[in-house]
PyMOL Python script that loads the backbone (N, CA, C, O; Angstrom):
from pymol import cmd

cmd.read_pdbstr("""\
ATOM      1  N   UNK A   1    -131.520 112.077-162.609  1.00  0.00           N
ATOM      2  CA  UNK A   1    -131.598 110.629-162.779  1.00  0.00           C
ATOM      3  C   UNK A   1    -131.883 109.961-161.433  1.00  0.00           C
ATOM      4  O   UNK A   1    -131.383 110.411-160.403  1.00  0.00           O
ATOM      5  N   UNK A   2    -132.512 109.120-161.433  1.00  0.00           N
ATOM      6  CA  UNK A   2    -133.377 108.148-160.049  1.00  0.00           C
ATOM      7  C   UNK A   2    -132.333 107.123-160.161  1.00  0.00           C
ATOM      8  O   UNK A   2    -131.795 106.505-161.080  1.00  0.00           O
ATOM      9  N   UNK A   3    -132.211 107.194-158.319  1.00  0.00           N
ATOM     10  CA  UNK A   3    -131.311 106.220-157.955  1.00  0.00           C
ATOM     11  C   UNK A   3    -131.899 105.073-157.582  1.00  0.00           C
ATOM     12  O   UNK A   3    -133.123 105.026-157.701  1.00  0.00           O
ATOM     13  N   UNK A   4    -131.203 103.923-157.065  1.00  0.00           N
ATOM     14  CA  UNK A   4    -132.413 102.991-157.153  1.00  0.00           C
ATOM     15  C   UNK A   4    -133.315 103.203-155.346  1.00  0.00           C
ATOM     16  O   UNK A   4    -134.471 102.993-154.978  1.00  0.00           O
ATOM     17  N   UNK A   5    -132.474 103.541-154.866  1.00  0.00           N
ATOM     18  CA  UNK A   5    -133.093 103.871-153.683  1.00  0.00           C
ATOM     19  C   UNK A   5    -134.900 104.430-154.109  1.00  0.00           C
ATOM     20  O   UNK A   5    -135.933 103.922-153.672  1.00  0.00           O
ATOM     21  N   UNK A   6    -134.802 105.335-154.854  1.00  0.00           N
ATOM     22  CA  UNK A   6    -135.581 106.480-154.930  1.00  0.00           C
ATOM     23  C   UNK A   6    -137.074 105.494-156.368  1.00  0.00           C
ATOM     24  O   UNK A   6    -138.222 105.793-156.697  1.00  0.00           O
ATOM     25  N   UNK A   7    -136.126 104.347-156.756  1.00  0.00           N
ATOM     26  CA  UNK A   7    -137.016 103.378-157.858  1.00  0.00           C
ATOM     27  C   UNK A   7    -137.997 102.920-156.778  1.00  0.00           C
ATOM     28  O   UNK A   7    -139.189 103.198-156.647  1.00  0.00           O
ATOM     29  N   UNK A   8    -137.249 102.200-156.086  1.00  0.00           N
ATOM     30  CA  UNK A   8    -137.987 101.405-154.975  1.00  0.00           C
ATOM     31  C   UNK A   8    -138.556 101.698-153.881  1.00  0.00           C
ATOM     32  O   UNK A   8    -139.095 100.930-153.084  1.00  0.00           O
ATOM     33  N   UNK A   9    -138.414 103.064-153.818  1.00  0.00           N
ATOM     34  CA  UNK A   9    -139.270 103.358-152.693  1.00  0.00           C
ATOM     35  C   UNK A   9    -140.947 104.243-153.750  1.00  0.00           C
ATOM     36  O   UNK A   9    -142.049 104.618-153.351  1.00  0.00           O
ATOM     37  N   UNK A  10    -140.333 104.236-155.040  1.00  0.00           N
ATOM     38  CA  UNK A  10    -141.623 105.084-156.114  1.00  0.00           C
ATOM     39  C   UNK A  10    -142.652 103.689-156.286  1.00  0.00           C
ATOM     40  O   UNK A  10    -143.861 103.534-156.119  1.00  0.00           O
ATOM     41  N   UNK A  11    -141.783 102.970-156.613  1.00  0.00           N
ATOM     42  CA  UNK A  11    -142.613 101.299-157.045  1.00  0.00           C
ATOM     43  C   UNK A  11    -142.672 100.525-156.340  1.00  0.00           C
ATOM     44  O   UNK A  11    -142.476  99.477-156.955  1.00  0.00           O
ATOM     45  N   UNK A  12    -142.929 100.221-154.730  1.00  0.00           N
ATOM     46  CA  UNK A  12    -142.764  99.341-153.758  1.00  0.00           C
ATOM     47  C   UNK A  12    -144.156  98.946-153.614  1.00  0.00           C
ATOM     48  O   UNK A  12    -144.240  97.868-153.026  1.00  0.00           O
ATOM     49  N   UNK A  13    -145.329  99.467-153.962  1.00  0.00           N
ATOM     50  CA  UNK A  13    -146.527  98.956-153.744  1.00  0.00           C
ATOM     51  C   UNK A  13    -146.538  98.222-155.204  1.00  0.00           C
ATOM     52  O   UNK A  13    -147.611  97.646-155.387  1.00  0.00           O
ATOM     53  N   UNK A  14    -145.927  98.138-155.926  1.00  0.00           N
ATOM     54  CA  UNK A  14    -146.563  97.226-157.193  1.00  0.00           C
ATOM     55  C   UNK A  14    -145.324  95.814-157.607  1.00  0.00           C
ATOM     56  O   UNK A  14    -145.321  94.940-158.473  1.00  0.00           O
ATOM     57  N   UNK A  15    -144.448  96.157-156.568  1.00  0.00           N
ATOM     58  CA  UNK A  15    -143.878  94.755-156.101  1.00  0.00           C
ATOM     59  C   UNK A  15    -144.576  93.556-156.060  1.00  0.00           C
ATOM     60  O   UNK A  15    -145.773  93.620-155.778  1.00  0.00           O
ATOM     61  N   UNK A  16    -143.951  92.215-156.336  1.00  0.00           N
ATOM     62  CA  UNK A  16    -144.547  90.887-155.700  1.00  0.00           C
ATOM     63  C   UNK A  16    -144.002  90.767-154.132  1.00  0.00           C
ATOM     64  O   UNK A  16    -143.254  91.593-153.610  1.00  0.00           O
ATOM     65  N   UNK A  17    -144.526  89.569-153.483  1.00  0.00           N
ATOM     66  CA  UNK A  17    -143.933  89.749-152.123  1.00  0.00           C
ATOM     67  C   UNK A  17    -142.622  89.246-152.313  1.00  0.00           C
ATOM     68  O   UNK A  17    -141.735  90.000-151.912  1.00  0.00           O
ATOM     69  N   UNK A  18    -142.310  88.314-152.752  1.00  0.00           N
ATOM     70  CA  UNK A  18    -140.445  88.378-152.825  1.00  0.00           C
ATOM     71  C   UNK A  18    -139.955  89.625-153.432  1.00  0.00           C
ATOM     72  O   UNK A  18    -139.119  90.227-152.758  1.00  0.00           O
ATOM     73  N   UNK A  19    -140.292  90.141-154.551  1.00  0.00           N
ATOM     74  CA  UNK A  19    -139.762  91.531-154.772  1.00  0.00           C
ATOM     75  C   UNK A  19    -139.713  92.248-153.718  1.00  0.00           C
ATOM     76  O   UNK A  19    -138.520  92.346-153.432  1.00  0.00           O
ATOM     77  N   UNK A  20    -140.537  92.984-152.737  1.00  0.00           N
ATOM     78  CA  UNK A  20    -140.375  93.248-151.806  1.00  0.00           C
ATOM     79  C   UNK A  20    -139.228  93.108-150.872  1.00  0.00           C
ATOM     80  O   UNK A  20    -138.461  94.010-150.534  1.00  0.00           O
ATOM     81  N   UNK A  21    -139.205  91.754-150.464  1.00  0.00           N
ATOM     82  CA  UNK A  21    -138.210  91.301-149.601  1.00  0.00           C
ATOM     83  C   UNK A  21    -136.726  91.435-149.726  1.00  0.00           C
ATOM     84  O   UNK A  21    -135.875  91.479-148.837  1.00  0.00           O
ATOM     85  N   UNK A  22    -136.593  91.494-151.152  1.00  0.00           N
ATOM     86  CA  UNK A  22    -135.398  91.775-152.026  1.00  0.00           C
ATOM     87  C   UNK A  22    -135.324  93.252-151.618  1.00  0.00           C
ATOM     88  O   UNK A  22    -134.701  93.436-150.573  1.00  0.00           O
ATOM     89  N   UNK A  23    -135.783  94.261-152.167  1.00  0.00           N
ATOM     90  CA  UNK A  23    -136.126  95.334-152.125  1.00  0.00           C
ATOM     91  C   UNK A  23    -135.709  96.130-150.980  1.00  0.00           C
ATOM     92  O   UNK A  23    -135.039  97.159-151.063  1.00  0.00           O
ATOM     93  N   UNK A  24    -136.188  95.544-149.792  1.00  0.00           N
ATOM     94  CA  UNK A  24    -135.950  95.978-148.818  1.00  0.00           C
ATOM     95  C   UNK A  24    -134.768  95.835-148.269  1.00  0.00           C
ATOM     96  O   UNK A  24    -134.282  96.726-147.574  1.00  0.00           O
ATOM     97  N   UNK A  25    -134.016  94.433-148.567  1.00  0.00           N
ATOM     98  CA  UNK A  25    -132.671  94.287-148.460  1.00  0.00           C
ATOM     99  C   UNK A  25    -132.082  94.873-148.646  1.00  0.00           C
ATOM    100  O   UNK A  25    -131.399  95.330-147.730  1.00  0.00           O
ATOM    101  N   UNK A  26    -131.861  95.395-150.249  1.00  0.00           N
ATOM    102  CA  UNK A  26    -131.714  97.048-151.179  1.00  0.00           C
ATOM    103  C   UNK A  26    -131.021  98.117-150.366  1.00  0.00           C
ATOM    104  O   UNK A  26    -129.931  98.667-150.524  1.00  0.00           O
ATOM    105  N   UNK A  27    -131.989  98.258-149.428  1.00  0.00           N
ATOM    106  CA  UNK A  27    -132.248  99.257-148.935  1.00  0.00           C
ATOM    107  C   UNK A  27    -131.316  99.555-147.344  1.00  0.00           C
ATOM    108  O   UNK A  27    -130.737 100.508-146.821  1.00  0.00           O
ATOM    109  N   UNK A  28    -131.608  98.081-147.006  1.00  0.00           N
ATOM    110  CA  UNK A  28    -130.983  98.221-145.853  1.00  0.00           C
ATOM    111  C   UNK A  28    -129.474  97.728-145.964  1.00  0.00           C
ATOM    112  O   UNK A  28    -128.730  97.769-144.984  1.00  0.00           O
ATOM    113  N   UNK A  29    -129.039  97.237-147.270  1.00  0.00           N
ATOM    114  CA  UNK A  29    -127.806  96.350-146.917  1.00  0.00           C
ATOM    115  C   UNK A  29    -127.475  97.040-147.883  1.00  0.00           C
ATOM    116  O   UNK A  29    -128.438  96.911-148.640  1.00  0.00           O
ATOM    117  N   UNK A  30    -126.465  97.957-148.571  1.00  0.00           N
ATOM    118  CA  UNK A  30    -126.362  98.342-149.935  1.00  0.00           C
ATOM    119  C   UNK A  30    -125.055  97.845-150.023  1.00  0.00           C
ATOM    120  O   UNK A  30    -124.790  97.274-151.081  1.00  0.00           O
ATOM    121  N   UNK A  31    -124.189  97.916-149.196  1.00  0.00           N
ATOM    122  CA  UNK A  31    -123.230  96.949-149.487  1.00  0.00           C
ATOM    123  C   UNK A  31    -122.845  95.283-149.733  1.00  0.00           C
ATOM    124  O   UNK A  31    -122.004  94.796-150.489  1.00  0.00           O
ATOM    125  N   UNK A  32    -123.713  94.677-148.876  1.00  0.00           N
ATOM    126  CA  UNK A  32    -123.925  93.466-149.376  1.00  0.00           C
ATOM    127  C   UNK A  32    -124.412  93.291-151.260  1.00  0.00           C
ATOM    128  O   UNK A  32    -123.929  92.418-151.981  1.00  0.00           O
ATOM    129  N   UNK A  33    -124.877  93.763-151.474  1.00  0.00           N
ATOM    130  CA  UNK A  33    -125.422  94.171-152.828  1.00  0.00           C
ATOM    131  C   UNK A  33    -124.380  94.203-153.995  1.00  0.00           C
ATOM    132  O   UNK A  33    -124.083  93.353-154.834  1.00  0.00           O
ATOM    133  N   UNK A  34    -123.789  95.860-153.691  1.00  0.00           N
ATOM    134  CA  UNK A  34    -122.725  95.743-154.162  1.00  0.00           C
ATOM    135  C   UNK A  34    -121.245  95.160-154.454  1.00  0.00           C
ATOM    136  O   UNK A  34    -120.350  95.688-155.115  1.00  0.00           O
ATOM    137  N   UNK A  35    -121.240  93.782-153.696  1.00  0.00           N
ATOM    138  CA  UNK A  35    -120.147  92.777-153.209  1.00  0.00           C
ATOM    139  C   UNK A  35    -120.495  91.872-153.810  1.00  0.00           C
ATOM    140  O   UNK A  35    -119.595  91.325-154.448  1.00  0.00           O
ATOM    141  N   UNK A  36    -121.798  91.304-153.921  1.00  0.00           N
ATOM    142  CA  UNK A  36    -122.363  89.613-154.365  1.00  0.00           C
ATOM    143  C   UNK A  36    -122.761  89.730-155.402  1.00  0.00           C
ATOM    144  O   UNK A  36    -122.849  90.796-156.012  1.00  0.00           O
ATOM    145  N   UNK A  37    -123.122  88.492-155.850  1.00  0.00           N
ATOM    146  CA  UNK A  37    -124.061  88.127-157.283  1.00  0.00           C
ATOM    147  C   UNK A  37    -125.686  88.269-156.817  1.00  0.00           C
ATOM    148  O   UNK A  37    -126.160  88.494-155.704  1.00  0.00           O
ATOM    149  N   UNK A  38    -126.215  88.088-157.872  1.00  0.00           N
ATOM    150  CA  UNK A  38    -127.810  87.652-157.665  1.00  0.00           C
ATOM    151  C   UNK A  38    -128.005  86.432-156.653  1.00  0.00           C
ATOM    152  O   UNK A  38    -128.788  86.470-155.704  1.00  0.00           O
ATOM    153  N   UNK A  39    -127.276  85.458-156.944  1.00  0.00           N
ATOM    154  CA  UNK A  39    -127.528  84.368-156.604  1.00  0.00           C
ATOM    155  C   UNK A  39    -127.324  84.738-154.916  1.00  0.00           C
ATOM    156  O   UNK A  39    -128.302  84.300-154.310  1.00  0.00           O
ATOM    157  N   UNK A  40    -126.510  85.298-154.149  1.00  0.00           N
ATOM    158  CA  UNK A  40    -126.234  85.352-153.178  1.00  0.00           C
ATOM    159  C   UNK A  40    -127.197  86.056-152.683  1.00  0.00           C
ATOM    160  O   UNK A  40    -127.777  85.701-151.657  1.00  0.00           O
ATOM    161  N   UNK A  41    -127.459  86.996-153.247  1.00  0.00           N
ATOM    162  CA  UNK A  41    -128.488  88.410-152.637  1.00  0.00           C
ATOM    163  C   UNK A  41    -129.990  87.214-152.658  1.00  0.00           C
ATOM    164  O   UNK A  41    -130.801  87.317-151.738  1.00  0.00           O
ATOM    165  N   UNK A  42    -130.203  86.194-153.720  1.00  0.00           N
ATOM    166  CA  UNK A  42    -131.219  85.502-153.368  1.00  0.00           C
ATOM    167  C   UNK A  42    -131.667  84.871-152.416  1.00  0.00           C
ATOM    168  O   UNK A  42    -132.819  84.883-151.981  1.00  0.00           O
ATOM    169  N   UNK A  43    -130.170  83.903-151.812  1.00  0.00           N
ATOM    170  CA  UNK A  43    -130.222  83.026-150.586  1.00  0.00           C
ATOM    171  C   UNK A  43    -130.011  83.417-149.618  1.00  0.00           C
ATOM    172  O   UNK A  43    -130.384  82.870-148.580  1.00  0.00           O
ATOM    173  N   UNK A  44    -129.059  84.951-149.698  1.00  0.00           N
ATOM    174  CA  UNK A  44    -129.866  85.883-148.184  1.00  0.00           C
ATOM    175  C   UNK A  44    -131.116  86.328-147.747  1.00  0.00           C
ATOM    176  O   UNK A  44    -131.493  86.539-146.595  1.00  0.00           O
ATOM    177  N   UNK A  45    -131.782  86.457-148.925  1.00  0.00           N
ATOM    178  CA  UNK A  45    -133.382  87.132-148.394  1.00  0.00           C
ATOM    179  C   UNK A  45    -134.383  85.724-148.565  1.00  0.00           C
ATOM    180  O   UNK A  45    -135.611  85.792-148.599  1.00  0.00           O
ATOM    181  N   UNK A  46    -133.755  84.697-148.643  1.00  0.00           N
ATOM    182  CA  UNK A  46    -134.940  84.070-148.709  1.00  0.00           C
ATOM    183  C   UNK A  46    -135.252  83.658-149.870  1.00  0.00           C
ATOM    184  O   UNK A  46    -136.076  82.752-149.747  1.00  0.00           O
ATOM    185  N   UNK A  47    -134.967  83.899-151.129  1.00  0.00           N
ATOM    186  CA  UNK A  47    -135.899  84.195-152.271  1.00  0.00           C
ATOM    187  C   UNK A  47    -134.966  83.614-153.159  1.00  0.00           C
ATOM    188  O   UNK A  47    -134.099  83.121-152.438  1.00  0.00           O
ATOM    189  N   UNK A  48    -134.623  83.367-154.621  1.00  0.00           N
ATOM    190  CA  UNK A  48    -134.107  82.927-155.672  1.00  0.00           C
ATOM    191  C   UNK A  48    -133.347  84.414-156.797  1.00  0.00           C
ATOM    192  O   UNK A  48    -133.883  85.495-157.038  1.00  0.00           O
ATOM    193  N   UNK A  49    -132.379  84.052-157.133  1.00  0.00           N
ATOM    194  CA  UNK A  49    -131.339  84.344-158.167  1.00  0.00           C
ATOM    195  C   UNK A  49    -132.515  85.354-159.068  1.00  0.00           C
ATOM    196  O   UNK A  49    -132.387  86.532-159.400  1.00  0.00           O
ATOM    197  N   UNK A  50    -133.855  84.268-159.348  1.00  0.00           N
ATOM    198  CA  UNK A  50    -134.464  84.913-160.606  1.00  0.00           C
ATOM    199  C   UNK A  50    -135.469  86.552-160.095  1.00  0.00           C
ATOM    200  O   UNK A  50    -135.770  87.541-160.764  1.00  0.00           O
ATOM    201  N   UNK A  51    -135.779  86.128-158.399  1.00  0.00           N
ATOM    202  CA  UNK A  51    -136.729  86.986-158.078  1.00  0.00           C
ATOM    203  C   UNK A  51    -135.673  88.277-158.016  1.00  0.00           C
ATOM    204  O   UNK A  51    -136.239  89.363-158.141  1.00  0.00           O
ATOM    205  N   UNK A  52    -134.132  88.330-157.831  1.00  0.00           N
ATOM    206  CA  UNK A  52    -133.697  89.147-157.905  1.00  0.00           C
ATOM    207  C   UNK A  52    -133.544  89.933-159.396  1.00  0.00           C
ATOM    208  O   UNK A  52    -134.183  90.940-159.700  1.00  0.00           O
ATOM    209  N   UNK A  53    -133.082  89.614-159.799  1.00  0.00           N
ATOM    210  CA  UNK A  53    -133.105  89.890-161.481  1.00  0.00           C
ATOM    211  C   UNK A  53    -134.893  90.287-161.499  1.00  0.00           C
ATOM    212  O   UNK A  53    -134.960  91.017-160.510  1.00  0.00           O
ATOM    213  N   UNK A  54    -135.812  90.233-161.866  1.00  0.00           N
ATOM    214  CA  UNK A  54    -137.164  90.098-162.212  1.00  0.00           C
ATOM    215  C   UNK A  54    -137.890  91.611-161.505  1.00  0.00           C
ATOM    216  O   UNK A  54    -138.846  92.260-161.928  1.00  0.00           O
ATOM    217  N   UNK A  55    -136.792  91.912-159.961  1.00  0.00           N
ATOM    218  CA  UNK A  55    -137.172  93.264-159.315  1.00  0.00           C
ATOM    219  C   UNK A  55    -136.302  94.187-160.289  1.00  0.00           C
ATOM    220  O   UNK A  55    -136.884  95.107-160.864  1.00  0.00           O
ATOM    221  N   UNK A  56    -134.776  93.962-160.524  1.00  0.00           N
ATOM    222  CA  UNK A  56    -134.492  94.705-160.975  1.00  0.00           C
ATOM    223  C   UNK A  56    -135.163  95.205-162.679  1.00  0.00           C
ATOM    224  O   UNK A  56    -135.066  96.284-163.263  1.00  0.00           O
ATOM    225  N   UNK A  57    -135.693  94.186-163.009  1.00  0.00           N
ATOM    226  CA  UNK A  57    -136.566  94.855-164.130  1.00  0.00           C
ATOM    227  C   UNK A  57    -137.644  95.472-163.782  1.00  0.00           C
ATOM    228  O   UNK A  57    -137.985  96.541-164.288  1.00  0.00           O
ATOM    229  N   UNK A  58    -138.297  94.860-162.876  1.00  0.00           N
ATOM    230  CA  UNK A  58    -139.310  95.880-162.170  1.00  0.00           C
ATOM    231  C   UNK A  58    -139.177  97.235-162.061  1.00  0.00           C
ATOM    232  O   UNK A  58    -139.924  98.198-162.235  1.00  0.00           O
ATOM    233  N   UNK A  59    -138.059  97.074-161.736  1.00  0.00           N
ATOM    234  CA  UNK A  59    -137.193  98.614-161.622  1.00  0.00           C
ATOM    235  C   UNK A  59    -137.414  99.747-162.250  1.00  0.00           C
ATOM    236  O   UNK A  59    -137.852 100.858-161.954  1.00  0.00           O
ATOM    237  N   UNK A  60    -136.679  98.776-163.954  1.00  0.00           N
ATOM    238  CA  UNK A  60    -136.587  99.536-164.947  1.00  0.00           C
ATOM    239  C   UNK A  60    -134.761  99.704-165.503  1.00  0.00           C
ATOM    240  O   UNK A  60    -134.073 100.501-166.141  1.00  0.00           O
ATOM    241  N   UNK A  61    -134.666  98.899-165.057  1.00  0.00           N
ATOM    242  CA  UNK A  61    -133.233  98.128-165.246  1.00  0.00           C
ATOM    243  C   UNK A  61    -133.148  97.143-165.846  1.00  0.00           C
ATOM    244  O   UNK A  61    -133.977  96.246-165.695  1.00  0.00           O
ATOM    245  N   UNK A  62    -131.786  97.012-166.965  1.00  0.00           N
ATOM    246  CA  UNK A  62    -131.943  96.036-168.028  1.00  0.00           C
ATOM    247  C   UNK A  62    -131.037  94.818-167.381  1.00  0.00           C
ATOM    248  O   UNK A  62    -130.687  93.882-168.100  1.00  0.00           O
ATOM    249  N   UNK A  63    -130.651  94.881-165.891  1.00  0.00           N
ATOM    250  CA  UNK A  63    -130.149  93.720-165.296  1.00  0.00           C
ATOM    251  C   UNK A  63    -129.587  93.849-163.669  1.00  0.00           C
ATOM    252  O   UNK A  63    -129.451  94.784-162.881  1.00  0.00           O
ATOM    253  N   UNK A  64    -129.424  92.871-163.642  1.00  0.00           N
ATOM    254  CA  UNK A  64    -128.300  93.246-161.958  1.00  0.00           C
ATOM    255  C   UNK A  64    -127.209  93.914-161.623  1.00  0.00           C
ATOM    256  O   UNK A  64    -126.914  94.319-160.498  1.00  0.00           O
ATOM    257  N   UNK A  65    -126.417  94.061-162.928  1.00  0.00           N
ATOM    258  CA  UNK A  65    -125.440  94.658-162.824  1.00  0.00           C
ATOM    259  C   UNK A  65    -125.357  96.562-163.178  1.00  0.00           C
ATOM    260  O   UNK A  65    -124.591  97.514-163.328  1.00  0.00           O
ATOM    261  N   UNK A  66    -126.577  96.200-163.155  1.00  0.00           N
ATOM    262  CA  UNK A  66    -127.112  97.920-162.924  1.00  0.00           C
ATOM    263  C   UNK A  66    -127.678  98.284-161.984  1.00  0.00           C
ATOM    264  O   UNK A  66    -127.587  99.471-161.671  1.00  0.00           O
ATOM    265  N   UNK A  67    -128.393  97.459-161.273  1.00  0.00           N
ATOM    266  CA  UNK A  67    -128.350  98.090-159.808  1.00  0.00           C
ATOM    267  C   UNK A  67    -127.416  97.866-158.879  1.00  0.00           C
ATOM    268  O   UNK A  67    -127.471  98.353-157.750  1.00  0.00           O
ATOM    269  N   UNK A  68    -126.125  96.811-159.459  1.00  0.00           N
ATOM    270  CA  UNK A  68    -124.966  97.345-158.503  1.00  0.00           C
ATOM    271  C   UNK A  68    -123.881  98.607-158.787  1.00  0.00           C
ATOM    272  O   UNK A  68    -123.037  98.898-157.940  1.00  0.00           O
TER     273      UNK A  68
END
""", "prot")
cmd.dss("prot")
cmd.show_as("cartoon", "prot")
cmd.util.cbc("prot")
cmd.orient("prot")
């Protein structure tokens, strides 16, 4: 089973650029992640509540609370 590490580094070229930015956060902050809501993980990177949610479907995840 694919972790999300391993989602986002398979699907990172077919990201939007806020997906991305999110994404990369992901990656580098995994604890911040696992601590906050969407909404927070939004107004740290810059980006909105929805662009977070919208990667994690990108994903292949049926929400946020699956990639925490």
């Amino acid at each position: 089973m694919e972790n999300v590490f391993e989602r986002i580094r398979k699907r990172y070229n077919e990201l939007t650029k806020g997906q991305k930015v999110v994404a990369k956060f992901i990656l580098d902050e995994p604890k911040h992640v696992a601590l906050h809501p969407a909404k927070t993980i939004g107004k740290l990177t810059g980006t909105s509540e929805t662009t977070v949610i919208r990667l994690c479907y990108a994903l292949g995840y049926k929400g946020y609370s699956m990639v925490q």
